[in-house]
C-alpha positions, 0 to 999 in steps of 0.5 A: 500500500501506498501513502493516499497523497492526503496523508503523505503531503500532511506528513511532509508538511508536518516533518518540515514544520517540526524540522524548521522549529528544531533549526530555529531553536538551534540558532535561538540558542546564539542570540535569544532572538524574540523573532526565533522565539515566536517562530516556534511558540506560536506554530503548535496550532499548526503542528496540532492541525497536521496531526490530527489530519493524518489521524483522520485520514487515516481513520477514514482509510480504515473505515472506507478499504478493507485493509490487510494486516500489513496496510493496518500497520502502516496507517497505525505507524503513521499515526504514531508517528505523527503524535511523536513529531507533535510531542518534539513540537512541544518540547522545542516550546518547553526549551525556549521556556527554560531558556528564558531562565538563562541570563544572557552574560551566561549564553556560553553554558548553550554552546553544547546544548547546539551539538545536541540539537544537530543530532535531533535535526540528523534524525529529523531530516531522515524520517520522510526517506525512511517512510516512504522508501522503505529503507529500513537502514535510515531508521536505524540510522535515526537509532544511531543518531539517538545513541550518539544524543545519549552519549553527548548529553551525558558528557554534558550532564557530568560537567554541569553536575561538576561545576555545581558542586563547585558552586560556580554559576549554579543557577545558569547550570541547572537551567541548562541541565533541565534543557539537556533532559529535554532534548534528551526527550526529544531523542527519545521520541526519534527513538519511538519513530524509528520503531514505528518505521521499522513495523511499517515496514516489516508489515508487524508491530516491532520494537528495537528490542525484538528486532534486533534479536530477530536479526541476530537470529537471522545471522546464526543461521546465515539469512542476514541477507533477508533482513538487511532491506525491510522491504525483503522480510514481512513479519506475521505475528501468529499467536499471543501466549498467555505467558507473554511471549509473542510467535511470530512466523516470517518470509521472504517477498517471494517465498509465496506465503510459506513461513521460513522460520518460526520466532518467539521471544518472552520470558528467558525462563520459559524459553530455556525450558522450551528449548531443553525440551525440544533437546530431551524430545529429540533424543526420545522421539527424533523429529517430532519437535521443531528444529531450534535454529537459533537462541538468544537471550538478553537480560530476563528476556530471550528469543528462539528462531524455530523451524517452521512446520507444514502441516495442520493443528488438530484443531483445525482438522477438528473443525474444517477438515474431512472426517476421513483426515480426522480419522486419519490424524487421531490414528497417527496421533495414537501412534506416535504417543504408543511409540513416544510412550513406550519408549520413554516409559520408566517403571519408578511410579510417579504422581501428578497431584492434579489436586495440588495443581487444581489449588494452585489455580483457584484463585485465577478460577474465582477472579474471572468466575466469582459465582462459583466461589460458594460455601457449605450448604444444607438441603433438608437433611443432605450437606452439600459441600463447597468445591474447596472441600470436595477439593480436599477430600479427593486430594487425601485420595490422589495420594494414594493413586500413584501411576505405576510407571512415567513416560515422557509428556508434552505438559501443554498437550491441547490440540493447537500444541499438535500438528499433522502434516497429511503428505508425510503422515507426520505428528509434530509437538510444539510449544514444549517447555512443559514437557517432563516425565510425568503421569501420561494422564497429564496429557490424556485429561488435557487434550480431552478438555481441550476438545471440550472447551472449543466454544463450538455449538453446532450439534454436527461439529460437537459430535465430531468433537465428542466421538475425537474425545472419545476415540482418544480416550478408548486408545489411552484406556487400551494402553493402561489396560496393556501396561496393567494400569488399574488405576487409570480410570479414576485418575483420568477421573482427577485429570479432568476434573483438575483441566475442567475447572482451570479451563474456566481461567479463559472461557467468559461464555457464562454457559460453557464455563458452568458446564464445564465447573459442574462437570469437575464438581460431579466427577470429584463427588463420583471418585469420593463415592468410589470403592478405594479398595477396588480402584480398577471397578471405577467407572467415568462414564466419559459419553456421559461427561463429554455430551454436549 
């Protein structure tokens, strides 16, 4: 997309006000001239006027085209853009405020305040190139150029601080000190700009931050080249996680559309994690994680370049695709998780607590649902218990139910973790820092609510995902039944329970969530009713739990 010629002839009047403002303030910082100073403190009407000129032409582009998400992201860098050339405009009126408090005799402490303000007018003077030839080198440039601010203005700081303490002319100094932090401000806001050029011209919001790890990424894996034109690399942001972090898919301009790497940056922690994993899965199951190609971290934050996948979720084959390629990626899936588990299987018994986890989550329950915080209460002569209490009771039982041997889990097992290429027959895992060796419920119990909680409501696709729950569930029962597993049934039973309740975190449809906390709250009633001394005659009644 083009620049409509209202909104670029806008920005160019508005980038050479704001130019031609930091050029007065420049020389006003000589003589003081009362012209210079009226130049600049009377034109905020007009900087106001071309701001909010671009914000509406660009809202009505918005409201009058169907824009894609690459056209969104221009007109939304423009705005910002335009909002950050506004608050220069204002700082300029707050320096020559401040340098009224400077007595002429003392017109020597400005000197350096005039290299500060050649760099801002460096930057300025490269902000319309950047935007409109696309050159991803200028806004980088404009991030030098703030560099190059920070260090001049901290060398000046340093040396007024120094003849304060000397006590020599310190009222001249701190006014010359708190217009240094002005046009510290005003750097600030190039920097601002430059990112909002850079996300114009990647197609994809993006700080310095994240950039410049991506292209770090790139470099490890020798596609720098891709990345030294903006105009060459389009960015798509794929997903959000709850944890924070962002997963973005990138590409070349002829690449067709098809991603050639995944990036994800968040938390260092949770990436480490991912990044292990994929390490422990490919010494258990080569090929079925995504290749790392590249990680980096910084600080508490960090970034993975991860190979991109072909291929389908289950939960797009779920609600889109063939009964027949639904049939065919569940009967993959069972044989990759028979394979995975075999494999990684270990006879030490192991204990998933769902309990515990369910605590842990509670509150996050109660702050979305409060209606289903409740106490104690009586029916005639039957006491109904709190959930907090049912809770309890099947904790004191889940100790005693041990599985009998772990395997190696996902730990995240929903089905837009899993993917199914069709023409290789293949089953991948993404998203794995979770996975460990733990009860293989874990995961069961997960990818069943997963199916669940989809707020779908046609009566054909519910059943598909009833008989996919189903289906999945007799392959893990048959697998217990072949491992001599007796407990299965009833710690399914507490697996469900657990993903049934802290499901209810991200669902706000009133109805699907009660469905789903009454569910849990039956379950726990069915297990505290079992006979603990023969687990193995427990019986869910899954059909019964899942419909509907």
């Amino acid at each position: 997309m083009r620049l409509p010629l209202k909104i670029s002839n806008n920005l160019h009047f508005l980038i050479a006000e704001v130019g031609l403002q930091i050029s007065n303030l420049y020389s006003y910082f000589d003589n003081h001239s009362p012209i210079l100073k009226k130049r600049i403190m009377e034109r905020n009407g007009y900087v106001y006027n071309l701001k909010a000129g671009i914000h509406n032409s660009c809202l009505s582009q918005y409201n009058e085209e169907k824009l894609d998400s690459v056209d969104q992201v221009l007109l939304k860098s423009i705005e910002l853009i335009a909002t950050d050339l506004e608050q220069i405009s204002e700082i300029c009126r707050e320096c020559i405020k401040k340098t009224n408090l400077i007595k002429k005799k003392y017109y020597r402490q400005e000197r350096g305040l005039k290299r500060l303000i050649q760099q801002i007018e460096r930057g300025i003077n490269l902000i319309e190139p950047a935007i409109l030839e696309n050159k991803t080198e200028l806004a980088l440039k404009i991030v030098h150029i703030q560099k190059k601010l920070v260090k001049v203005s901290n060398r000046l700081s340093d040396y007024h601080i120094t003849h304060i303490k000397k006590k020599k002319e310190t009222g001249p100094l701190i006014n010359t000190l708190f217009i240094i932090n002005e046009i510290e401000r005003m750097g600030e806001k190039l920097l601002t700009i430059s990112e909002s050029i850079l996300s114009a011209n990647l197609g994809n919001p993006i700080n310095l931050e994240r950039y410049f790890s991506l292209q770090s990424s790139l470099e490890q894996v020798q596609l720098e080249q891709n990345i030294k034109n903006g105009s060459d690399i389009q960015i798509e942001t794929i997903a959000e996680t709850r944890s924070g972090s962002t997963i973005s898919g990138f590409s070349t301009e002829d690449d067709s559309g098809k991603y050639l790497a995944v990036y994800k940056d968040g938390k260092k922690d949770k990436l480490n994690q991912e990044r292990k994993g994929v390490k422990s899965w490919e010494s258990i199951q080569p090929g079925i994680a995504p290749k790392i190609l590249a990680y980096n971290k910084d600080g508490k934050s960090a970034s993975l370049l991860i190979e991109y996948l072909d291929g389908l979720t289950l939960e797009q084959i779920l609600l889109n695709s063939s009964p027949a390629l639904l049939k065919e990626a569940l009967t993959h899936l069972n044989k990759t998780l028979k394979l995975v588990w075999k494999g990684s299987k270990q006879s030490k018994s192991v204990n998933a607590f769902f309990m515990k986890q369910l605590s842990t989550r509670l509150n996050d329950v109660y702050s979305v649902h409060p209606e289903f915080l409740g106490s104690c209460e009586r029916i005639a002569d039957k006491t109904i218990s709190s959930f907090e209490i049912l809770v309890e009771q099947a904790e004191i039982i889940e100790n005693q139910l041990s599985a009998p041997f772990s395997v190696y889990i996902h730990g995240d097992f929903n089905l837009d973790n899993i993917i199914y290429e069709p023409d290789q027959k293949r089953i991948n895992y993404i998203d794995l820092h979770r996975s460990k060796y733990m009860d293989y419920i874990q995961d069961v119990s997960v990818l069943m609510v997963s199916t669940y909680r989809m707020q779908i409501f046609d009566t054909e696709v519910r059943q598909r995902i009833l008989n996919f729950a189903y289906n999945f569930y007799c392959f893990a029962r048959q697998f217990a039944k072949k491992n001599n597993d007796t407990t299965f049934e009833i710690r399914l039973a507490l697996g469900l329970a657990r993903s049934f309740v802290t499901s209810t975190r991200f669902i706000l449809d009133e109805t699907l969530a009660k469905a789903m906390f009454y569910r849990s709250r039956y379950i726990l009633e069915r297990v505290l009713a079992a006979d603990l001394k023969h687990p193995e005659q427990f019986d869910l009644s899954i059909e019964e739990i899942f419909v509907g």
